[in-house]
C-alpha positions in Angstrom: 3.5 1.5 7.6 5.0 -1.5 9.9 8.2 -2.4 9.1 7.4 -5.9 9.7 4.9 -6.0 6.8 7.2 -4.0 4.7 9.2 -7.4 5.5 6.7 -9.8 4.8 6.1 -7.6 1.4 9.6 -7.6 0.7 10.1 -11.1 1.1 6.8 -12.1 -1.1 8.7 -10.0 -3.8 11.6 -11.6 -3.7 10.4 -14.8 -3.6 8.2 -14.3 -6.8 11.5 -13.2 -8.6 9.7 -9.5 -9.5 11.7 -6.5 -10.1 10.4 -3.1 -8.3 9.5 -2.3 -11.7 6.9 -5.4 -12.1 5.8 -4.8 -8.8 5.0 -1.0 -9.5 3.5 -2.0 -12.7 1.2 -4.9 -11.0 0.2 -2.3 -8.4 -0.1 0.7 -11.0 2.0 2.6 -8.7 5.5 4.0 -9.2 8.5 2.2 -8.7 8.9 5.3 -5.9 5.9 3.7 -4.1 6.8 0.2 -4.8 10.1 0.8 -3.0 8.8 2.8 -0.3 6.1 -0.4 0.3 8.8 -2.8 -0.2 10.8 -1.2 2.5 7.7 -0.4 4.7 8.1 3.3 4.5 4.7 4.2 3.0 1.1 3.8 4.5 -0.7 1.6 2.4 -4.3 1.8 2.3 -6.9 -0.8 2.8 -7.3 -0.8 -1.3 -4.0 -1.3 -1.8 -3.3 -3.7 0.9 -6.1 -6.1 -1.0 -4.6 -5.7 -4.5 -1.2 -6.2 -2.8 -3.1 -9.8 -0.9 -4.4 -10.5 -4.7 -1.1 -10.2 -6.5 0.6 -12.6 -4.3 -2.4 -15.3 -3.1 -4.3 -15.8 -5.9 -2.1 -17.1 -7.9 -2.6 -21.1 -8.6 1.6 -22.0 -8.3 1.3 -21.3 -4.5 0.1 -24.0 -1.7 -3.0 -22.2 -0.7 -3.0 -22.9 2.8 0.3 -21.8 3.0 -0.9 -18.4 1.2 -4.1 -18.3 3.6 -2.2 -18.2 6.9 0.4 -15.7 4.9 -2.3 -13.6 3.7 -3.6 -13.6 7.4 -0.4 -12.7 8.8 -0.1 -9.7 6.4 -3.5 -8.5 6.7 -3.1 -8.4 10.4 0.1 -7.0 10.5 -1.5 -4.1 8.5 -4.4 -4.1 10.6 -2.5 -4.1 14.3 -0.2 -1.6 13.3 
């Protein structure tokens, strides 16, 4: 996986104040995965990759334009890499 959208993932965590563990949970993936996504060591697939999108722009406390053009940037990142 990029390291840059390990970074963007990593940064969307943090920001939402989740734990690896939530993370995993959200994801059903371990919190070995969850770390190794975090830290863009693992290649995600294009499944995950959308429930990773869903978990972090769908939610309704986010500016959703600002969340479009993130989710753009992610998706591309994972896409170009």
């Amino acid at each position: 996986m990029n390291q840059e959208v390990g970074m963007r993932i990593q940064k969307l965590v943090r920001r939402s104040g989740m734990r690896v563990k939530d993370f995993a949970e959200k994801l059903s993936v371990t919190p070995e995965t969850a770390s190794r996504i975090i830290n863009g060591k693992y290649n995600v697939s294009p499944v995950l990759a959308q429930r990773i999108a869903d978990l972090f722009f769908t939610s309704g406390g986010f500016n959703q334009n600002r969340l479009r053009h993130s989710r753009a940037r992610v998706c591309s990142a994972y896409l170009w890499a």
